[in-house]
N, C-alpha and C positions, 0 to 999 in steps of 0.2 A: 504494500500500500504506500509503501514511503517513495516507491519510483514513482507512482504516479504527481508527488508533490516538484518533483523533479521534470519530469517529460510533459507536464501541460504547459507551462509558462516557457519550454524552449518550442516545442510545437507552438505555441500563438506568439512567438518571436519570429520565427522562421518567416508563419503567415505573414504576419505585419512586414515583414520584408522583402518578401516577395512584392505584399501590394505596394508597396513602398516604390521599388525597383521598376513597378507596370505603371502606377502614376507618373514617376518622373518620366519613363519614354513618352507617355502621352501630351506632358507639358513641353519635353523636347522636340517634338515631334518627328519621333522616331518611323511611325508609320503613315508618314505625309503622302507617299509615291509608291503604292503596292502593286502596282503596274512598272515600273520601272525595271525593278529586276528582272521581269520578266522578256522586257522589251533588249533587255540590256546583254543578253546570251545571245540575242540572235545575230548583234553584231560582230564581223571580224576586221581583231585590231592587228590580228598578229602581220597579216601579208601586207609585204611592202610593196609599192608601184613607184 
């Protein structure tokens, strides 16, 4: 019983940091351009002309 005095405040540590980690992306705006990547394969940078 004494683990559990231990493993719930690091499990809702963890959480809270997780959300923590998914807010900031959203204020950075980290998922501004979710088409980009995708756009972003199809071009070839390697060959030279």
């Amino acid at each position: 019983m004494s683990i559990l005095l231990m493993m719930v405040p690091v499990a809702l540590a963890l959480g809270l940091t997780g959300l923590g980690g998914f807010i900031w992306s959203l204020k950075h705006r980290q998922f501004e351009d979710p088409e980009g990547a995708a756009l972003r394969i199809l071009t070839d940078d390697d060959i030279e002309t």
